[in-house]
TIMAR-681271 format. One record per residue (C-alpha): x, z, y; residue in one letter. Coordinates in steps of 0.2 Angstrom, whole numbers. Each point is the difference from the previous one (the first is absolute). Example, Ala and Ser with C-alpha at 12.3 -4.5 7.8 and 13.67 -1.06 7.14 Angstrom:
BEGIN
62,39,-22,A;
6,-3,17,S;
***
This chain:
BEGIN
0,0,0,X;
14,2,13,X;
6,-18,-3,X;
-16,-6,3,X;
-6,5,19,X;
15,-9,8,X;
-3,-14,-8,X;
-19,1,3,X;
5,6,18,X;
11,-18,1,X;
-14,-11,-6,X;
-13,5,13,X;
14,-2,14,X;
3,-20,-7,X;
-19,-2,-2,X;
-1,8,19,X;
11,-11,7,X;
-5,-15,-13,X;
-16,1,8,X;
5,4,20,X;
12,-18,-5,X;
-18,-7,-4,X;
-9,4,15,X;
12,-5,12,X;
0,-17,-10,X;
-19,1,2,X;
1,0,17,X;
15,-9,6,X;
1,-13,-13,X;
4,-20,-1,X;
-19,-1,-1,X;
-1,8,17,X;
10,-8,11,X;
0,-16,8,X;
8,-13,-11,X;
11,-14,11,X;
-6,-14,-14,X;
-16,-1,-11,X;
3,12,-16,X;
-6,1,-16,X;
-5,13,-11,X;
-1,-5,-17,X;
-8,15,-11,X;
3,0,-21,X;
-12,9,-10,X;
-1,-1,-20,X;
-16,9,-6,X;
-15,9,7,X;
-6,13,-13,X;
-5,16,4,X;
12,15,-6,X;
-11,6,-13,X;
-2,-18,-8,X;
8,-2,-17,X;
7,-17,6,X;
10,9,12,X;
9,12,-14,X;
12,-15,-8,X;
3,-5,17,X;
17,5,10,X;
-5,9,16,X;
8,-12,12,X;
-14,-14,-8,X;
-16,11,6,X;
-10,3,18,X;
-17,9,-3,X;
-17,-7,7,X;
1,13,14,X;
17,-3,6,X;
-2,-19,-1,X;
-15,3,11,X;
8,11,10,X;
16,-15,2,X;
-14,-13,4,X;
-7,9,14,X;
16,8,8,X;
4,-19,2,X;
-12,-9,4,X;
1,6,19,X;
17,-2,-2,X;
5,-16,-4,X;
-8,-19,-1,X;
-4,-2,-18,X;
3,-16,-9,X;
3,-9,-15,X;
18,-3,-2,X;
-1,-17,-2,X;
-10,-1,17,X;
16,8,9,X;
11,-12,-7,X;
-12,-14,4,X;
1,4,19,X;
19,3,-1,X;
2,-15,-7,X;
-12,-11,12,X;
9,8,14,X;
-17,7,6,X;
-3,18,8,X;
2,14,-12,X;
-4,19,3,X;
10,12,7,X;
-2,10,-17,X;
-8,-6,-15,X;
-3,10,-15,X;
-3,-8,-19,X;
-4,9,-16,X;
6,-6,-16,X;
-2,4,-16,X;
11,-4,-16,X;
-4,-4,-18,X;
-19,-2,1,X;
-7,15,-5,X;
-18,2,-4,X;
-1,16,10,X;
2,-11,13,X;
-17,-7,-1,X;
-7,15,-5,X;
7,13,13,X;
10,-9,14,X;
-11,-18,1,X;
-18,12,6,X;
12,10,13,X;
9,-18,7,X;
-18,-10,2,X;
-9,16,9,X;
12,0,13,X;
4,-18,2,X;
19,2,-5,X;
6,-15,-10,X;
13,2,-11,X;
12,-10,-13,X;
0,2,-20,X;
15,-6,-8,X;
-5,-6,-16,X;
10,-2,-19,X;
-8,-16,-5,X;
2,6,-19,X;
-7,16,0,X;
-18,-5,9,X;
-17,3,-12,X;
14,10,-13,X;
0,17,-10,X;
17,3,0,X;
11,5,16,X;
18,0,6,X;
15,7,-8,X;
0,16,8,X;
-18,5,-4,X;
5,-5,-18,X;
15,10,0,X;
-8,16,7,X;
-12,0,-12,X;
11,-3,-15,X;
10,18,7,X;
-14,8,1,X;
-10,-4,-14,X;
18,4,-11,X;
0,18,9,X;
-14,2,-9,X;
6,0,-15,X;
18,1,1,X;
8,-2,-17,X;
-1,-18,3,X;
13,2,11,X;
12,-5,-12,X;
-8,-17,-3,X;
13,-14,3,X;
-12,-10,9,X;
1,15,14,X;
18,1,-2,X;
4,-10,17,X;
-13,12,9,X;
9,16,-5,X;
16,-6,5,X;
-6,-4,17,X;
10,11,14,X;
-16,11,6,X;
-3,21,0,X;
-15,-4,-10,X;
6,7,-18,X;
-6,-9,-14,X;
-1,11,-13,X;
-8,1,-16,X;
-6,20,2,X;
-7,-1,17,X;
-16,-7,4,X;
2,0,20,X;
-10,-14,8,X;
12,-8,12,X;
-6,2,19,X;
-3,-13,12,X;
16,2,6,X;
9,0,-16,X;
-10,-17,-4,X;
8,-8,16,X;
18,5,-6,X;
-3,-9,-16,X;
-5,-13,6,X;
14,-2,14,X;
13,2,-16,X;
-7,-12,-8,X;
0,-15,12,X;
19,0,-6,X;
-9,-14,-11,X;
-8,-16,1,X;
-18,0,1,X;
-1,-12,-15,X;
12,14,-9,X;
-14,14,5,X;
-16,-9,-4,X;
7,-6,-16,X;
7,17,-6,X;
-17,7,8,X;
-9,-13,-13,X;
11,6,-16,X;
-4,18,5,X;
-19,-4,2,X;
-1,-9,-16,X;
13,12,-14,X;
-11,17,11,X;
-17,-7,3,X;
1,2,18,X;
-9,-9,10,X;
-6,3,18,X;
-14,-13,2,X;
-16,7,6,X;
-18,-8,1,X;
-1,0,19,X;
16,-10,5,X;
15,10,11,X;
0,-19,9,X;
-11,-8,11,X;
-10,-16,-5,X;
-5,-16,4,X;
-17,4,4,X;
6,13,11,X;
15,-8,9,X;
-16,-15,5,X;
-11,14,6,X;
12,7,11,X;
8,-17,5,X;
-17,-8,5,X;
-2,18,13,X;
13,-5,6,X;
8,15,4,X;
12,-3,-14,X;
14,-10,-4,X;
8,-5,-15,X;
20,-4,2,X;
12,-3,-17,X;
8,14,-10,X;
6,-11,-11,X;
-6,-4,-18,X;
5,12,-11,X;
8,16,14,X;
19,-5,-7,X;
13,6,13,X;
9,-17,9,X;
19,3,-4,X;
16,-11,0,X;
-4,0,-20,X;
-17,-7,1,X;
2,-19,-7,X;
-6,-11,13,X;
-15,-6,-12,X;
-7,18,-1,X;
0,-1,21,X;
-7,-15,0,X;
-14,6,-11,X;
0,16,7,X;
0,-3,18,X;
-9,-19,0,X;
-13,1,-14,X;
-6,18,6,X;
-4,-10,16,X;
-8,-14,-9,X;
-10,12,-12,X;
-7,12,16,X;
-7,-17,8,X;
-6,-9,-13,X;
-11,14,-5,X;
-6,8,19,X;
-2,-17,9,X;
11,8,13,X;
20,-4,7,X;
13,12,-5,X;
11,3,13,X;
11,14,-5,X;
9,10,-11,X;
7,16,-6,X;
15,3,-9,X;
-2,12,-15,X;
10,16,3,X;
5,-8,15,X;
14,-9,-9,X;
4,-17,2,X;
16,-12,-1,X;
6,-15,12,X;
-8,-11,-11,X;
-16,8,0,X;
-3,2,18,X;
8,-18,2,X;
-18,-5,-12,X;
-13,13,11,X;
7,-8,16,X;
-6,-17,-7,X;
-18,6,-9,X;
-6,14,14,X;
0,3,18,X;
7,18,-2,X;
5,13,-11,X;
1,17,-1,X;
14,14,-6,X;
0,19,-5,X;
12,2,12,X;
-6,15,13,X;
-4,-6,19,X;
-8,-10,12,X;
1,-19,7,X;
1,-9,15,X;
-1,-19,3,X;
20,-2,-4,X;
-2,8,-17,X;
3,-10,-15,X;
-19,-6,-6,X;
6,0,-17,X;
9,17,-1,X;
-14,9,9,X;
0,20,0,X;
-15,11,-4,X;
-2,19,2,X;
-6,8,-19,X;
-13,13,1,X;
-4,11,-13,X;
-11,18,0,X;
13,10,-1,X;
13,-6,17,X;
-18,-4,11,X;
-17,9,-6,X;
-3,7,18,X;
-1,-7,17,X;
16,7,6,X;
11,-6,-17,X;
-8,-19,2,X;
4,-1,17,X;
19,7,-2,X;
1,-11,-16,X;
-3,-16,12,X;
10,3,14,X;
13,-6,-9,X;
10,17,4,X;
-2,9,-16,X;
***
């Protein structure tokens, strides 16, 4: 007990000033002052689920904004900033024609189905419109992306631990995480934990994972494929689309990270056909992209520059007119860095 009051004592002085840091950034931040060109902020969000959704448990913490705080998000901007579609923006930059002093898009990566369900009703009542970065591949399917598929592999297995000692899971346990995988211990990994794992494992290809994923799945009968699809589908994306308040831009085919290793006929496919597939089926141009994991070679963005108008990064921060429109920044929210108005705002401002 006498260890622990100084270091209780030290985490409320770093919350304290953590949270004095925020309100000045509130107040005095990039989205206060006066810009000396037209600016763009590009905001990245993933899922919408509420906290108690079962959804939300196989999902690493950075991926997730509740209903409430994505309300709370759309109204705090709105009075803010000029909200567009981000191919509109680029569209008047490019024409030459007058943009706005500072200009706010939402984006949102992968095509989740929450999105229609939770984020979609929110963007329509208050007239914001927003883009939707789809994985051509993965529309009307039951399965998911690697990192749902890995999460629950770990955590079904911490149910029953001995199987620990599979060989299939062999590469898993020797992955460099704090999580311990062991055979005597039926610990759930938390959300946290979940996000190590999956960090670790992007040491490998994406075809390495799913493939390894799909030997695990098929020697352990595990499988991860639910009746209500984890990914949005065609019906929806028209739905949506014909308001008019959403967008849809290319997330590639299949969500494979863009890398000097990537032959050039998997980019072609990848960063053309996604392209093709999306208009072919909405009726509607594509006009920009997303690069998975914000990870992409000279050879990939050499192809969006020739398909898209724009694309956007991972990267953290905001544009102007003389940023690169294919390496745009974005600011990631997730619940747990902006689930008030003070922590939005300070998340924005591009101080914090």
């Amino acid at each position: 007990m006498a260890h622990s009051k100084p270091a209780n004592g030290k985490q409320t002085l770093k919350r304290a000033i953590k949270r004095v840091l925020q309100i000045l950034a509130a107040r005095f931040g990039r989205h206060k002052r006066k810009p000396g060109q037209p600016e763009l902020l590009l905001l990245m969000y993933h899922r919408i689920l509420p906290t108690d959704d079962p959804r939300a448990l196989l999902e690493e913490p950075g991926m997730i904004v509740s209903p409430e705080t994505f309300r709370l998000h759309m109204s705090l901007i709105k009075p803010l900033f000029k909200t567009m579609h981000l191919s509109q923006w680029l569209e008047l930059k490019n024409s030459g024609n007058d943009l706005p002093e500072r200009a706010c898009a939402v984006t949102f990566d992968d095509g989740w189905a929450d999105n229609y369900e939770f984020a979609y009703p929110v963007l329509k009542e208050l007239g914001i419109p927003a883009t939707i970065f789809l994985v051509s591949n993965m529309i009307d399917k039951t399965s998911t992306f690697w990192p749902e598929r890995l999460s629950y592999v770990v955590t079904e297995i911490s149910k029953q631990p001995e199987k620990w000692s599979h060989e299939s899971l062999r590469w898993i346990r020797l992955l460099p995480v704090s999580y311990p995988f062991d055979e005597n211990s039926t610990k759930r990994p938390d959300r946290e934990q979940l996000s190590e794992i999956i960090g670790a494992a992007k040491s490998l290809s994406d075809e390495e994972i799913n493939q390894r994923l799909d030997i695990i799945e098929a020697q352990l009968q595990l499988s991860n494929e639910q009746d209500n699809a984890a990914l949005l589908n065609w019906q929806q994306i028209e739905e949506m689309c014909q308001s008019d308040i959403i967008e849809v831009g290319s997330h590639t085919c299949n969500h494979i990270r863009l890398t000097d290793d990537t032959p050039s006929t998997t980019l072609t496919h990848e960063i053309v056909g996604s392209k093709q597939a999306i208009e072919d089926r909405t009726g509607r141009a594509v006009k920009t992209f997303c690069y998975p994991n914000g990870d992409y070679s000279a050879a990939a963005k050499k192809l969006v520059e020739q398909h898209y108008i724009g694309a956007v990064t991972t990267k953290s921060g905001w544009n102007t007119t003389a940023s690169n429109p294919y390496l745009l920044q974005r600011m990631g929210v997730h619940e747990d860095i902006s689930n008030d108005r003070i922590s939005f705002l300070a998340r924005i401002s591009g101080w914090l």
